[in-house]
N, C-alpha and C positions, 0 to 999 in steps of 0.2 A: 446559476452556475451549472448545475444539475438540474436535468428534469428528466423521470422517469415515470412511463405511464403504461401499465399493464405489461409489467415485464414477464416472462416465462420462459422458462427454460425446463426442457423435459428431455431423457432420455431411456431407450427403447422403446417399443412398439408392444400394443395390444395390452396382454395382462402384465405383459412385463415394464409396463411404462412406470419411470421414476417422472413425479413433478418437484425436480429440485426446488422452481423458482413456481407459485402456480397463479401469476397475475399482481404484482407488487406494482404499487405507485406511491410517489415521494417525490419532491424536492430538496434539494442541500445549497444553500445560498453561500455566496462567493465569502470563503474565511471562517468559515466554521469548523470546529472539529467533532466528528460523528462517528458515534463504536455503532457497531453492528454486534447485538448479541443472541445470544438462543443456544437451546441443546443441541449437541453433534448430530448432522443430520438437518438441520433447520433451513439449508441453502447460507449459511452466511458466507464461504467460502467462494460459493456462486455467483453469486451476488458479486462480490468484489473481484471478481475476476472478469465479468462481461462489460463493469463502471471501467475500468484498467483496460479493454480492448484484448485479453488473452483467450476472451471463450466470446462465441458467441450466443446469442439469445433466440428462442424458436421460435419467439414471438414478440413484438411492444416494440416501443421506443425508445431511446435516450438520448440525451441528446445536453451536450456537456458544451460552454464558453458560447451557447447559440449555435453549434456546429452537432448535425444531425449523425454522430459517429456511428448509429445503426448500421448505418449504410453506406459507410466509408470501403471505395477498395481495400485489399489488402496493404499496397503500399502504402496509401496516404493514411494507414491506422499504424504502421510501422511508424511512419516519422513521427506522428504523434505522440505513439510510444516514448520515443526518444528525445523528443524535446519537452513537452509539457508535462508528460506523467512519470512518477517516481514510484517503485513499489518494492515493497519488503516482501518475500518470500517465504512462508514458514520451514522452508527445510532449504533456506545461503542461497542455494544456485552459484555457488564460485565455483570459478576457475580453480583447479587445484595446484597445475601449476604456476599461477600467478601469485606473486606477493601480493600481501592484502591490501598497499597501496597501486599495483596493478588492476586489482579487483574492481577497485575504486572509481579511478581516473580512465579506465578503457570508457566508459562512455562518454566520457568530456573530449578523446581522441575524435571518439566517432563523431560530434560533433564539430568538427575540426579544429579545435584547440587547439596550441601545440602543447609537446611532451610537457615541458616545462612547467607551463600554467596549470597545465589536468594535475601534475605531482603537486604544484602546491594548493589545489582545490582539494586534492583527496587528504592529502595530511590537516587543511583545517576542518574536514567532516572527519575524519578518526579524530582528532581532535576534542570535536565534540561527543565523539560515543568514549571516552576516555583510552583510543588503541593507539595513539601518534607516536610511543614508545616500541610499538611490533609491527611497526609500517611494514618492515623488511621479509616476515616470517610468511610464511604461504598456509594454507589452510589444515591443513596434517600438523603444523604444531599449534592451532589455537583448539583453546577449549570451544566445547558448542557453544557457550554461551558468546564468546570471542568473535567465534564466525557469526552468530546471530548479529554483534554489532557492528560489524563490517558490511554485512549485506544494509543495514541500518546508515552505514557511514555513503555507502554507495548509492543508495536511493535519494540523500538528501542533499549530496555532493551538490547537483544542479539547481540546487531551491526550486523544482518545479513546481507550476502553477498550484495541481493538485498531486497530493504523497496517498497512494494506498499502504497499507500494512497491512497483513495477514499474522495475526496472532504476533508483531513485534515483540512482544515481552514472553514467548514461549518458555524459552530455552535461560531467560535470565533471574537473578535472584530477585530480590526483592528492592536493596536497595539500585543495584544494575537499571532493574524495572522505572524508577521511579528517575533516574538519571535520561534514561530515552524518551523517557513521556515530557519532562521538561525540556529536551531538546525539542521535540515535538512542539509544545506550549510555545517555545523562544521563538521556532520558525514561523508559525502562525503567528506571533504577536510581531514579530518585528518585518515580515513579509507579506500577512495578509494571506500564507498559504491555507488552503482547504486543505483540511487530511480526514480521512476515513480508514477509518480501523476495523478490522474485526478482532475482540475480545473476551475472553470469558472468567475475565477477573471483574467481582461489580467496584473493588476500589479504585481501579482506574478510570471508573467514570465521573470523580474529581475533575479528572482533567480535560471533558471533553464538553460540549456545548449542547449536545443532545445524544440520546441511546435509540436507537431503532433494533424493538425484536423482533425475530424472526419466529416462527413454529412452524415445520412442514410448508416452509415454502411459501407463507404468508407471515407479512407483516400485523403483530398481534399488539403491538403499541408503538409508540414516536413521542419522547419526551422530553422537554428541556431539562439539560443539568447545570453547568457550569453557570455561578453568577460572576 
Protein backbone atom coordinates (compact mmCIF):
# COMPACT_ATOMS: atom_id res chain seq x y z
CA UNK A 1 0.00 0.00 0.00
CA UNK A 2 2.87 2.11 1.17
CA UNK A 3 6.37 1.75 0.50
CA UNK A 4 8.96 4.01 1.85
CA UNK A 5 12.63 3.63 1.29
CA UNK A 6 15.32 6.06 2.63
CA UNK A 7 13.12 9.09 2.93
CA UNK A 8 14.73 12.51 3.98
CA UNK A 9 13.93 15.49 4.20
CA UNK A 10 16.30 18.34 5.21
CA UNK A 11 16.19 21.94 5.39
CA UNK A 12 18.76 24.74 5.15
CA UNK A 13 22.23 24.53 4.04
CA UNK A 14 25.71 24.05 5.60
CA UNK A 15 25.61 24.55 9.63
CA UNK A 16 22.36 25.46 9.41
CA UNK A 17 20.83 22.25 8.03
CA UNK A 18 17.79 20.72 9.94
CA UNK A 19 17.52 16.74 9.10
CA UNK A 20 13.74 16.67 9.68
CA UNK A 21 13.36 13.24 8.05
CA UNK A 22 17.25 11.64 8.07
CA UNK A 23 16.75 8.23 5.86
CA UNK A 24 13.39 6.47 7.17
CA UNK A 25 12.17 3.20 5.58
CA UNK A 26 8.78 1.47 6.22
CA UNK A 27 5.99 -0.19 4.83
CA UNK A 28 2.18 0.24 5.78
CA UNK A 29 -0.06 -2.50 4.10
CA UNK A 30 -3.45 -1.79 2.68
CA UNK A 31 -6.14 -1.44 6.06
CA UNK A 32 -4.13 -0.72 8.80
CA UNK A 33 -4.19 1.88 11.21
CA UNK A 34 -0.68 3.36 12.09
CA UNK A 35 0.23 6.40 14.80
CA UNK A 36 3.23 7.93 14.18
CA UNK A 37 4.77 9.02 17.57
CA UNK A 38 7.92 10.81 19.26
CA UNK A 39 9.05 14.10 21.07
CA UNK A 40 8.14 17.59 19.25
CA UNK A 41 10.79 17.92 16.82
CA UNK A 42 11.06 14.06 15.82
CA UNK A 43 9.73 14.75 11.95
CA UNK A 44 6.45 13.09 12.78
CA UNK A 45 4.61 16.13 11.22
CA UNK A 46 7.05 15.64 8.24
CA UNK A 47 6.64 12.65 7.68
CA UNK A 48 2.89 12.85 7.29
CA UNK A 49 2.84 15.59 5.20
CA UNK A 50 5.31 14.17 2.24
CA UNK A 51 2.85 10.35 2.71
CA UNK A 52 -0.22 13.11 2.02
CA UNK A 53 1.75 14.73 -1.13
CA UNK A 54 1.83 18.50 0.77
CA UNK A 55 5.66 18.66 1.25
CA UNK A 56 7.99 17.26 -0.71
CA UNK A 57 11.11 14.92 0.21
CA UNK A 58 14.90 15.76 -0.54
CA UNK A 59 15.60 12.63 -0.89
CA UNK A 60 14.12 8.54 -1.24
CA UNK A 61 11.07 7.22 -2.46
CA UNK A 62 7.53 6.43 -1.78
CA UNK A 63 5.49 5.10 -3.52
CA UNK A 64 1.65 4.61 -2.32
CA UNK A 65 -1.44 2.03 -4.32
CA UNK A 66 1.96 0.90 -6.79
CA UNK A 67 2.05 4.55 -8.01
CA UNK A 68 5.49 6.16 -7.59
CA UNK A 69 3.95 9.57 -6.21
CA UNK A 70 7.87 10.85 -5.59
CA UNK A 71 7.67 11.88 -8.79
CA UNK A 72 4.37 12.78 -9.71
CA UNK A 73 3.90 16.39 -11.39
CA UNK A 74 2.36 18.84 -9.52
CA UNK A 75 -1.13 18.36 -11.21
CA UNK A 76 -1.43 14.75 -11.16
CA UNK A 77 -0.38 14.79 -7.08
CA UNK A 78 -3.29 17.48 -6.91
CA UNK A 79 -5.82 15.13 -8.21
CA UNK A 80 -4.62 12.60 -6.00
CA UNK A 81 -4.92 14.86 -3.34
CA UNK A 82 -8.34 15.06 -4.12
CA UNK A 83 -9.70 11.99 -4.85
CA UNK A 84 -7.75 9.22 -2.70
CA UNK A 85 -6.36 10.97 0.21
CA UNK A 86 -8.12 12.58 3.17
CA UNK A 87 -6.35 14.67 5.72
CA UNK A 88 -6.93 16.23 9.13
CA UNK A 89 -5.11 19.36 9.70
CA UNK A 90 -3.86 20.28 13.27
CA UNK A 91 -5.04 23.79 13.20
CA UNK A 92 -9.16 23.34 10.63
CA UNK A 93 -7.78 24.96 7.58
CA UNK A 94 -11.68 26.23 7.23
CA UNK A 95 -13.10 28.35 5.29
CA UNK A 96 -14.46 30.88 7.71
CA UNK A 97 -16.87 32.07 5.87
CA UNK A 98 -18.47 28.82 4.93
CA UNK A 99 -20.96 26.81 7.08
CA UNK A 100 -19.46 23.93 8.41
CA UNK A 101 -21.47 21.80 6.20
CA UNK A 102 -19.89 24.03 3.35
CA UNK A 103 -16.60 23.29 4.78
CA UNK A 104 -17.53 19.67 4.32
CA UNK A 105 -19.10 19.11 1.09
CA UNK A 106 -16.75 21.81 -1.05
CA UNK A 107 -14.83 18.84 -1.94
CA UNK A 108 -17.29 16.44 -3.03
CA UNK A 109 -18.33 19.62 -5.39
CA UNK A 110 -14.96 19.77 -6.70
CA UNK A 111 -15.30 16.28 -7.50
CA UNK A 112 -18.29 16.93 -9.40
CA UNK A 113 -21.09 15.86 -7.34
CA UNK A 114 -23.92 17.83 -7.36
CA UNK A 115 -24.93 20.31 -4.47
CA UNK A 116 -27.27 18.09 -3.27
CA UNK A 117 -25.60 14.74 -2.86
CA UNK A 118 -22.13 16.78 -1.43
CA UNK A 119 -24.95 18.31 1.41
CA UNK A 120 -26.17 14.99 2.19
CA UNK A 121 -22.56 13.32 2.28
CA UNK A 122 -21.37 16.10 4.49
CA UNK A 123 -24.28 15.86 7.12
CA UNK A 124 -23.78 11.99 7.29
CA UNK A 125 -19.76 12.79 8.11
CA UNK A 126 -20.89 15.56 10.83
CA UNK A 127 -23.04 13.09 11.72
CA UNK A 128 -20.47 10.96 12.57
CA UNK A 129 -18.11 13.43 14.55
CA UNK A 130 -21.49 14.26 16.45
CA UNK A 131 -21.86 18.27 14.59
CA UNK A 132 -25.21 17.34 12.07
CA UNK A 133 -27.05 19.61 14.74
CA UNK A 134 -24.45 23.03 13.73
CA UNK A 135 -24.38 22.12 10.10
CA UNK A 136 -25.62 25.74 9.58
CA UNK A 137 -23.10 27.71 11.90
CA UNK A 138 -19.65 28.87 10.34
CA UNK A 139 -16.36 28.63 12.13
CA UNK A 140 -16.28 31.82 14.63
CA UNK A 141 -19.15 30.15 16.50
CA UNK A 142 -17.81 26.70 16.96
CA UNK A 143 -15.67 25.82 19.82
CA UNK A 144 -12.00 24.59 18.74
CA UNK A 145 -12.76 21.47 19.63
CA UNK A 146 -16.05 21.84 17.10
CA UNK A 147 -13.87 23.01 14.35
CA UNK A 148 -11.23 20.15 15.02
CA UNK A 149 -14.39 17.82 14.08
CA UNK A 150 -15.48 19.37 11.29
CA UNK A 151 -12.06 19.43 9.49
CA UNK A 152 -12.49 15.59 11.02
CA UNK A 153 -15.97 15.42 9.27
CA UNK A 154 -14.44 16.90 5.94
CA UNK A 155 -11.45 14.55 5.62
CA UNK A 156 -13.70 11.34 5.93
CA UNK A 157 -16.79 12.80 3.92
CA UNK A 158 -15.16 10.81 0.68
CA UNK A 159 -14.02 7.54 2.51
CA UNK A 160 -10.87 7.95 0.91
CA UNK A 161 -8.60 5.04 0.11
CA UNK A 162 -6.04 6.45 2.69
CA UNK A 163 -7.08 9.20 5.80
CA UNK A 164 -3.98 11.13 7.28
CA UNK A 165 -4.46 12.86 10.63
CA UNK A 166 -2.28 15.25 12.22
CA UNK A 167 -2.73 15.14 15.79
CA UNK A 168 -6.80 14.52 15.18
CA UNK A 169 -7.48 14.43 18.91
CA UNK A 170 -5.58 17.90 19.62
CA UNK A 171 -7.99 20.24 20.53
CA UNK A 172 -10.73 17.50 21.91
CA UNK A 173 -11.71 16.10 25.25
CA UNK A 174 -11.28 12.89 26.15
CA UNK A 175 -14.40 11.53 25.67
CA UNK A 176 -14.81 13.74 21.98
CA UNK A 177 -11.25 11.91 21.53
CA UNK A 178 -12.25 8.46 21.84
CA UNK A 179 -15.69 9.19 19.60
CA UNK A 180 -13.16 10.09 16.43
CA UNK A 181 -10.95 7.32 16.99
CA UNK A 182 -13.93 4.97 16.85
CA UNK A 183 -15.10 6.74 13.79
CA UNK A 184 -11.69 6.06 12.56
CA UNK A 185 -11.91 2.15 13.80
CA UNK A 186 -15.64 2.08 11.89
CA UNK A 187 -14.09 3.44 8.73
CA UNK A 188 -11.25 1.05 8.54
CA UNK A 189 -13.43 -1.92 9.55
CA UNK A 190 -16.19 -1.39 7.39
CA UNK A 191 -14.04 0.07 4.33
CA UNK A 192 -10.82 -1.34 4.54
CA UNK A 193 -9.48 2.24 4.82
CA UNK A 194 -5.73 2.75 5.78
CA UNK A 195 -5.30 5.68 8.24
CA UNK A 196 -2.21 7.15 9.55
CA UNK A 197 -2.07 9.25 12.34
CA UNK A 198 0.28 11.27 14.00
CA UNK A 199 -0.15 11.15 18.07
CA UNK A 200 1.03 11.86 21.19
CA UNK A 201 -1.31 10.38 23.53
CA UNK A 202 0.15 6.50 24.16
CA UNK A 203 -3.95 5.52 24.94
CA UNK A 204 -4.85 6.04 21.63
CA UNK A 205 -2.68 3.31 20.51
CA UNK A 206 -5.61 0.90 21.53
CA UNK A 207 -6.99 1.76 18.52
CA UNK A 208 -4.39 1.49 16.13
CA UNK A 209 -2.57 -1.63 14.50
CA UNK A 210 0.90 -0.61 14.85
CA UNK A 211 3.05 2.63 16.55
CA UNK A 212 6.09 3.78 14.50
CA UNK A 213 8.51 6.27 16.42
CA UNK A 214 10.32 8.69 15.50
CA UNK A 215 13.66 10.45 17.31
CA UNK A 216 15.51 13.27 15.28
CA UNK A 217 14.30 12.11 12.14
CA UNK A 218 14.80 8.51 12.46
CA UNK A 219 12.52 5.72 12.96
CA UNK A 220 13.75 4.29 16.60
CA UNK A 221 10.88 1.32 16.74
CA UNK A 222 7.67 -0.14 14.53
CA UNK A 223 5.42 -2.09 16.62
CA UNK A 224 2.33 -4.12 16.55
CA UNK A 225 -0.65 -2.99 18.85
CA UNK A 226 -4.03 -3.62 18.19
CA UNK A 227 -5.27 -7.30 18.53
Amino acid sequence: MIIVKNLKRYYGTGATIVKALNGVTFEINKGEIVAIMGASGSGKTTLLRILALLDDATEGEYTIQGLEVSSLPESERSYYRLTKVGYVFQDYALINEMSAAENVYVLSMMEGKSKKDSYDIALEALDKVGLKDKHARVPDELSGGEKQRVAIARAIAKKPDILFADEPCANLDTTNSRQVLEVFKELNEKYGQTIVMVTHEQWHTKYVDRVITLKDGNIISDEMERK
